[in-house]
N, C-alpha and C positions, 0 to 999 in steps of 0.2 A: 504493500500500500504506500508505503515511504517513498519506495523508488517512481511509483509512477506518477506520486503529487511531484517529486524534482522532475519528471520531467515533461508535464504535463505545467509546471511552472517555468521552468525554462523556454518553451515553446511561445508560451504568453508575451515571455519578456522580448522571446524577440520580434511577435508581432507587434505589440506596444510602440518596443522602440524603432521597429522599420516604420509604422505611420507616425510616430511623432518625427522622426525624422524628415520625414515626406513634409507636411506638415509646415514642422520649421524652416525648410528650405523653399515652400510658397512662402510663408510669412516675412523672410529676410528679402527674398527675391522682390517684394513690393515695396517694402518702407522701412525695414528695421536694421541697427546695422547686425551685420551673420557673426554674432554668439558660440560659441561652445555648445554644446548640449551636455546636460548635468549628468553623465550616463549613472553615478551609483543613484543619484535620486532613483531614478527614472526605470529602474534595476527594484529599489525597492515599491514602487508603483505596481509594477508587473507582479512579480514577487505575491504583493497583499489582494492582487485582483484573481491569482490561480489559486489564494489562499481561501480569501471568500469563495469565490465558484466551486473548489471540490467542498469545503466543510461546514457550510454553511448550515444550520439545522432544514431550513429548505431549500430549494431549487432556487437559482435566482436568474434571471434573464439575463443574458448579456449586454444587450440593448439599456437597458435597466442600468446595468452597472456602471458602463460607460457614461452615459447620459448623467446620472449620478456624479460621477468623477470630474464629469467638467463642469456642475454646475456648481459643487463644491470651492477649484478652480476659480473661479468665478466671482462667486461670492466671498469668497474670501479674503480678496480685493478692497473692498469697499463696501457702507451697504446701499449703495447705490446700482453696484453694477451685476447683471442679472441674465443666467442663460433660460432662453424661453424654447423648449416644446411646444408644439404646434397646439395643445388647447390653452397654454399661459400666453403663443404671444397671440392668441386670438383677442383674451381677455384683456391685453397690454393695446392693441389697438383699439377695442371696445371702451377702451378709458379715456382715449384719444379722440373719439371718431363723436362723442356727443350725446350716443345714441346705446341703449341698452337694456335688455330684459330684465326688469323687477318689479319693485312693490310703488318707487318713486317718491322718496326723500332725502332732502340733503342730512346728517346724522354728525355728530360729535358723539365723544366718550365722556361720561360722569359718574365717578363712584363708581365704574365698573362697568356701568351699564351702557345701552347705545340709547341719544337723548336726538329725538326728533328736533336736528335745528329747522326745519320746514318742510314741509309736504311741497313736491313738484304741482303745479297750478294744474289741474285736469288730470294728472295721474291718478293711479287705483288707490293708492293711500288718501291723498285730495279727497277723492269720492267716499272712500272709507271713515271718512271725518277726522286722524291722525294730525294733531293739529303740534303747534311749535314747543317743546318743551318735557311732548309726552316722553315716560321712557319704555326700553323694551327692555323686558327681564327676562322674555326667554322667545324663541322662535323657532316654531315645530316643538320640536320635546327637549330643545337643546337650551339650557341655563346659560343669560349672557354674560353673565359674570364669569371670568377669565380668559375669554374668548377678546383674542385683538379685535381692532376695528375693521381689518382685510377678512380674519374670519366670519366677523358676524353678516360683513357686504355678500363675501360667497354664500354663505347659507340666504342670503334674502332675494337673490338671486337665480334663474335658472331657467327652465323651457317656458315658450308664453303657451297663456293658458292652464298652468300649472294651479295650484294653491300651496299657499303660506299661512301659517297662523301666527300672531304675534300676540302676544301676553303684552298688554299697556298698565303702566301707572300712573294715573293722571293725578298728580298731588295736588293741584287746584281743587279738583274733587274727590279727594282723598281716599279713590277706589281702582280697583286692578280689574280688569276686564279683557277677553279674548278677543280679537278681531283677525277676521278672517277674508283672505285678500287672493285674488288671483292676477298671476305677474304678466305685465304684457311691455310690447316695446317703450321704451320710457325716451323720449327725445328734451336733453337736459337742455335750460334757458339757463347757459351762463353768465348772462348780462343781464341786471334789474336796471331799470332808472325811474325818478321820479322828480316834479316838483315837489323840493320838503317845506320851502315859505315861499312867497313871493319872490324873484328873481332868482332863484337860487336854487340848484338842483343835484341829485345825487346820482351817479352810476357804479353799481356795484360789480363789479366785476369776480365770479367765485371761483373760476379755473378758468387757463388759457385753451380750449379746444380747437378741435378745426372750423367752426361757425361761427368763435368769439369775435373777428374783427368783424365779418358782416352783421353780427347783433349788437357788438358796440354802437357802429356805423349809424343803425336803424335807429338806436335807442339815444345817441344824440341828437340828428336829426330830430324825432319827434319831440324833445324839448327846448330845441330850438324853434318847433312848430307852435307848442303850446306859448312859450314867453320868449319871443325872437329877443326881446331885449335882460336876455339873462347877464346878471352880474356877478355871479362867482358858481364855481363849481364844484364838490368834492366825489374826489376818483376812491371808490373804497375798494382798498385789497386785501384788507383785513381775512385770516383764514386761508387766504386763497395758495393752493399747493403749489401753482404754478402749471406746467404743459408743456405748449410749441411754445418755442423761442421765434417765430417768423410775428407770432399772434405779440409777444411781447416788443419787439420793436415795432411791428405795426401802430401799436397803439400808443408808445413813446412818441413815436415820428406825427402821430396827430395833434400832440400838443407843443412839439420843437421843430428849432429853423429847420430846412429843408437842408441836407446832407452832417448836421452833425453828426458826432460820436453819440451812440446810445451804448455798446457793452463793446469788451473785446476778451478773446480768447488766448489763454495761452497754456500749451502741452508741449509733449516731449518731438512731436513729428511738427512738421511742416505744415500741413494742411489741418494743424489745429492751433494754429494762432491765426486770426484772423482780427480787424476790427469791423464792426457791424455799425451801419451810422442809417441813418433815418432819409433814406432812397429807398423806392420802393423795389429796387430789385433785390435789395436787400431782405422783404419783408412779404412778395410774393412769390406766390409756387406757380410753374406752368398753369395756364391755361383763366387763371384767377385775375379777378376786375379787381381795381384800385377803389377802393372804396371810401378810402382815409384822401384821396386828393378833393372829393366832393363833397368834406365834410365845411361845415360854416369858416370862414375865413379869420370869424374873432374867436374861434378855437383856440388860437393859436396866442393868443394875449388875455386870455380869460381867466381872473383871478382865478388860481388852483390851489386847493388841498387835498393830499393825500393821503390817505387814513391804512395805519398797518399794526400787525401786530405780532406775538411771538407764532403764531401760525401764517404767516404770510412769508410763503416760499420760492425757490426758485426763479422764474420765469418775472413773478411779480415784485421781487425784490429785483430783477433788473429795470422794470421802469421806473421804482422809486429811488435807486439810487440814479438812474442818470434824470428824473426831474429835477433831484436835488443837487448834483451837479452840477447842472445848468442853469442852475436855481431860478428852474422855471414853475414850480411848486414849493411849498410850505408842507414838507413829510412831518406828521403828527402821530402820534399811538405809542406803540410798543417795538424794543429791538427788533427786526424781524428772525428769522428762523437761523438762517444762515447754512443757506443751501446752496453755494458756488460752484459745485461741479458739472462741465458739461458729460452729460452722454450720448455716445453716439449708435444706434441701432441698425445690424449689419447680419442681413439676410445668412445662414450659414450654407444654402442651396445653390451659390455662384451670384455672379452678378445680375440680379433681378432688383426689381423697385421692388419697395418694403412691403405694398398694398398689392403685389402679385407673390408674396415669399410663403412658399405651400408648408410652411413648418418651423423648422429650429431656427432659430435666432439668438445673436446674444445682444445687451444693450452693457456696453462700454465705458466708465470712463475716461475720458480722451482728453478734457482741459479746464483750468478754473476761468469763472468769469470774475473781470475785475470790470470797476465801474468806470466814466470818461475820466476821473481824474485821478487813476488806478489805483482806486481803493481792491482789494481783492476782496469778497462776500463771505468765503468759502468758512465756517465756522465763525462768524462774527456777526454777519447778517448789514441791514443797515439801521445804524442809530436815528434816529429819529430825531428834527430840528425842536419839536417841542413835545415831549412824555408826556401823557395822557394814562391817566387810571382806567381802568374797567368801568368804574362805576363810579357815583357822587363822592362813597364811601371809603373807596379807593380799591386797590385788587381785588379780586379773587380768585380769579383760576390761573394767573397768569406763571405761575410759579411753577405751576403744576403742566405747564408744556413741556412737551419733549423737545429740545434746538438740538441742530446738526449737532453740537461740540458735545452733546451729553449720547449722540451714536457709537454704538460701538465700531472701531478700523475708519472713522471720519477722517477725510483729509485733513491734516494739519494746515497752519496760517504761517506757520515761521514765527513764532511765538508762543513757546509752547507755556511759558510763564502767565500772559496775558489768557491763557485759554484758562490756565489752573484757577487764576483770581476770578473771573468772569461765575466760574463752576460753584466757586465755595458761595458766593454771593448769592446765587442761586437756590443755592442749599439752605444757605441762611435764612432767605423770605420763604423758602417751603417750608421751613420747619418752625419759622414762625404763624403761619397761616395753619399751617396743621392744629398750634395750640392754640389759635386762637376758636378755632372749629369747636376742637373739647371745649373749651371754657364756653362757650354758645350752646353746648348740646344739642345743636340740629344742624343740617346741612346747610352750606351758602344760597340763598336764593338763585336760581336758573338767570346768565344773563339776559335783558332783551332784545328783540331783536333785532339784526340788521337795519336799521333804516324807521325806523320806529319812533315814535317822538320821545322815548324812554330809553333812546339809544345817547347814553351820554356821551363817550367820544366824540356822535357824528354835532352833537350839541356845540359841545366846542371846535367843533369844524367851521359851524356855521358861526358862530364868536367872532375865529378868526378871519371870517373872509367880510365880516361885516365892525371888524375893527373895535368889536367889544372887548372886555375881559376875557380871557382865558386859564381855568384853572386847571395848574401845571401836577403832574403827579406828586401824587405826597410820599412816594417813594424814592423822587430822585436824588435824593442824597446817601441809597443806598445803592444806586444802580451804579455800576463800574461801566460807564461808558467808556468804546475802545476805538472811539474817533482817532485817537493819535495814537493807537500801536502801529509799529513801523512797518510799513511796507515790505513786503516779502521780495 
């Protein structure tokens, strides 16, 4: 039995290492420079892959195992970078694309649970009556509580036409109730906007998609329709994960001159340093109308406020650091997220577009973004020109976000000191907010919502664009703002 696991291990090793060789030799022949290859690694690779397939207590696919190995590989990287199998990266552009099979609410995490931050307008939740704030405690048979937020989406999730049932507790009416819902195509409205006073209006923006710049577009326009003579505007990014970066300069380049700097890249290859400036060839794909040139022309000089917070990521932490920049905006709220890394998504089927790639995929990172006046993002986020509390009373969840810098294998900033003090301070306010909980004996009141006249931030938005007072966080003399850690 000995002898035939060697050499039924050695055979492994050397088909292992003839396609990683293979492999390596496309991967240098395009871009990288030709490396060594690690052979004892690569020896023990083999080695643990003949080890599992004979002794495994079951059978295990090889397919399985490989696929496993690289996505391992993979993730181990970063926790950004991600190899997808053809039903993840279906799910990966289903997140992308706007458009998806469920129950139809946007959702946060609280105390464990998933907290209805809104029913989708016309979706089956909508209609089910699931209204802002409810929470879910369980869905189907499955208890929400220790279930991430990716899990509790996939279980809500699935064929249309299907049923879900969702366990509600609606503490306003201090009663737990079943509702049951069947899931159908959900077509996400990631752009709100509204007049909130007289001249003065809000666009919310909740993730960059593929339809975000044409529903921006629309949703300016018609508040240029209702009050052509608006006099300030606030962009809220608050939450927002981020997306396409084409959706995120697009919508920089509608409120700045015509070819500024909005973001630029920089990685280890060539074709991932780039600068990105506010041209539209910059910011459309084949075949795609400009939409952002036929927007109002006093777009472009319209008091602005930006509204962010420790959930405002990526994509959206690139237009607010280059409005702030170009300090063509007033950025208000909370540090953002500090999500700088680009990735890049690369068919593993040969050179095909991504929206023809029948399967495996990996999604890469390839370069950090730094702001026009090369701030870099990547674990730091962007500071905010004036802090802003959660509430009248001052925080309460904010403490309690996950930021890049608290990921495990996060890109560093070149500052590995400025990342430790940032963390402790951090800690600091959670663990003060913790006791202050106990000493209350009930849970924080649910924020409100977005855009709501009890939305206090977007309150002091409209303060500031109307040149009232402004009340500044009563936390900032704890926040270790990292406006001047040095440049990497």
């Amino acid at each position: 039995m000995g002898a035939t696991l060697k050499v039924a291990g050695w055979i492994t090793v050397g088909a292992i290492a003839g396609a990683l060789a293979s492999m390596q030799f496309s991967a240098t022949a395009r871009s990288t420079p030709n490396v060594g290859l690690p052979l004892e690694e690569l020896q023990q690779l083999a080695q643990v892959y003949g080890l599992v397939r004979a002794n495994y207590v079951d059978p295990v696919d090889d397919k399985k195992l490989i696929n496993d190995a690289i996505a391992g590989m993979v993730s181990g990287l970063d926790p950004h970078s991600q190899y997808f199998d053809k039903k993840t990266f279906g799910e990966f552009r289903e997140g992308t694309s706007g458009k998806f099979v469920g129950v139809g609410i946007e959702i946060g995490m609280e105390d464990g649970l998933v907290r209805v931050v809104s029913p989708i307008e016309g979706s089956p939740a909508f209609r089910a009556g699931l209204r802002a704030n409810d929470l879910i405690t369980r869905i189907d048979e499955t208890n929400v509580r220790g279930l991430t937020m990716d899990q509790a989406v996939k279980r809500m999730r699935g064929e249309p036409n299907t049923k879900v049932v969702l366990n509600i507790w609606r503490r306003s009416e201090n009663r737990t109730f079943p509702v049951t819902i069947v899931r159908e195509e959900i077509r996400t409205q990631s752009v709100r906007a509204k007049i909130v006073e007289p001249g003065y209006g809000w666009v919310r923006v909740s993730q960059f998609q593929d339809r975000t710049v044409d529903d921006f577009a629309r949703k300016v326009e018609e508040l240029f329709k209702q009050d052509p003579k608006l006099k300030g505007l606030v962009l809220d990014l608050r939450n927002d994960p981020g997306g396409n970066l084409e959706g995120a300069i697009a919508i920089s380049s509608a409120f700045l001159p015509a070819g500024v700097e909005v973001t630029s890249t920089k990685g280890q290859v060539e074709a991932a340093r780039f600068t990105y400036r506010a041209v539209p060839q910059h910011y459309l794909r084949p075949g795609q109308q400009d939409v952002i040139k036929k927007l109002p022309a006093a777009l472009k000089s319209l008091p602005l406020v930006v509204l962010v917070n420790e959930g405002s990521a990526s994509a959206s932490e690139i237009v607010a650091g280059a409005l702030q920049d170009h300090k063509r905006a007033t950025v208000m709220g909370g540090q953002t997220f500090g999500k700088g890394s680009v990735q890049t998504v690369r068919c593993l089927a040969g050179s095909v577009r991504l929206d023809e790639c029948p399967g495996a995929a990996i999604k890469l990172t390839t370069a950090r973004y730094f702001t026009p006046n090369d701030r870099s993002i990547q674990a730091q986020g962007i500071v905010p020109d004036v802090p802003l509390d959660e509430t009248a009373e001052g925080n309460v969840f904010a403490a309690f976000y996950t930021r890049e810098a608290d990921l495990d294998r996060h890109l560093a900033n070149g500052d590995k000191a400025a990342e430790e003090e940032a963390a402790k301070a951090r800690e600091a306010e959670r663990k003060r907010l913790e006791e202050l909980r106990a000493k209350r004996n009930e849970p924080f009141k649910p924020l409100p919502e977005f855009g709501s006249p009890e939305d206090w931030p977007l309150q002091q938005a409209l303060n500031q664009l109307q040149g009232k007072t402004v009340v500044v966080s009563k936390a900032i003399t704890e926040r270790k703002a990292q406006a001047d850690v040095p440049k990497p």
